[in-house]
C-alpha positions as CSV (number, residue, x, y, z in Angstrom):
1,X,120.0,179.9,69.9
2,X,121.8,182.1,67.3
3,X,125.2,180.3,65.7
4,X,127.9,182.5,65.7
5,X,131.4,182.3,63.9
6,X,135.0,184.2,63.0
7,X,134.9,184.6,59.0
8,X,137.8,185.5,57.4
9,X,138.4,189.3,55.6
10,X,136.3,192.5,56.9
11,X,132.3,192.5,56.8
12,X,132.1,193.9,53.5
13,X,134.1,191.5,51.6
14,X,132.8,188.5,53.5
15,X,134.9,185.8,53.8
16,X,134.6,181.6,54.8
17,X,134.0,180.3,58.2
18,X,137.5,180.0,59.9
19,X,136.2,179.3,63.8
20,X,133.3,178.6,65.1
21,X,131.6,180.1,68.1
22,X,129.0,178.7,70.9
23,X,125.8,180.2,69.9
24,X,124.3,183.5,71.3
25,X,121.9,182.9,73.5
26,X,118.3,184.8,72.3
27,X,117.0,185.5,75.9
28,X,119.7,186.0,77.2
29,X,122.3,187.8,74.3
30,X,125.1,186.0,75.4
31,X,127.8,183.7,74.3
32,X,130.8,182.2,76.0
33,X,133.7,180.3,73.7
34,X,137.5,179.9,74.8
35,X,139.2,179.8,71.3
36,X,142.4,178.0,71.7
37,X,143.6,178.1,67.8
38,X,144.6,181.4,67.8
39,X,146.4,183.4,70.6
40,X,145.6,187.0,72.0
41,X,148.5,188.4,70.0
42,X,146.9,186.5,66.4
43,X,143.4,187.3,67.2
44,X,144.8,191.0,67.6
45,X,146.3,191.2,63.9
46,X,143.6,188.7,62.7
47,X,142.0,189.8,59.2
48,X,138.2,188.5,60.2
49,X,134.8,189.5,61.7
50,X,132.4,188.0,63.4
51,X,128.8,186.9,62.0
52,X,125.7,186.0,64.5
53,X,123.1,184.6,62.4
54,X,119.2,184.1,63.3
55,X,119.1,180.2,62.9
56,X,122.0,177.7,60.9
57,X,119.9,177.5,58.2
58,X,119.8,180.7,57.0
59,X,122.4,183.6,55.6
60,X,120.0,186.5,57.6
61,X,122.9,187.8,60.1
62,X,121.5,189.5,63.2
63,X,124.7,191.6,63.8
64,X,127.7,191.3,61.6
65,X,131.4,193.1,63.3
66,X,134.8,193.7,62.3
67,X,137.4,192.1,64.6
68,X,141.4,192.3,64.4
69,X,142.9,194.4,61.9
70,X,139.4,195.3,60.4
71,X,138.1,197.0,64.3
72,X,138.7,200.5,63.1
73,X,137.9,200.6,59.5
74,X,134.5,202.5,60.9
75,X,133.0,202.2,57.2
76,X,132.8,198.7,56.9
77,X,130.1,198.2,59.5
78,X,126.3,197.5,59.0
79,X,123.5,198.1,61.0
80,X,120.8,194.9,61.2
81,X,117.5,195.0,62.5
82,X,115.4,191.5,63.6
83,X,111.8,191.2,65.4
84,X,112.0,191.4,69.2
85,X,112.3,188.4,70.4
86,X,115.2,187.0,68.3
């Protein structure tokens, strides 16, 4: 199991944890959370991103992506590579 979380500002400033997400599961790469703090309309114009680390105890992200008003800004993403099986 991978945590996952919303983070505040785009990828590349980095931000603190604002929400936090079931954790992606490894086998299967899915994850399933109904967020009820924000709406559809906030999550829309929401200055975040979304981290899914390799275990809670460690700051090694296995995909990192802009969400809200960061989605576009094309140059702000990173590509992150892990061992199969993670």
């Amino acid at each position: 199991m991978h945590p996952a979380n919303i983070v505040s500002n785009s990828v590349i400033e980095g931000g603190e944890v604002e929400i936090s997400l079931n954790p992606v599961d490894g086998a299967t790469r899915k994850s399933t959370t109904n967020v009820t703090s924000l709406s559809y309309e906030e999550l829309i114009d929401y200055d975040g991103h979304i981290n899914v680390q390799i275990s809670s105890d460690a700051q090694t992200f296995i995909t990192q992506g802009d969400i809200g008003i960061n989605e576009l800004n094309w140059s702000n993403y990173r590509i992150c590579t892990c061992k199969s099986g993670h």
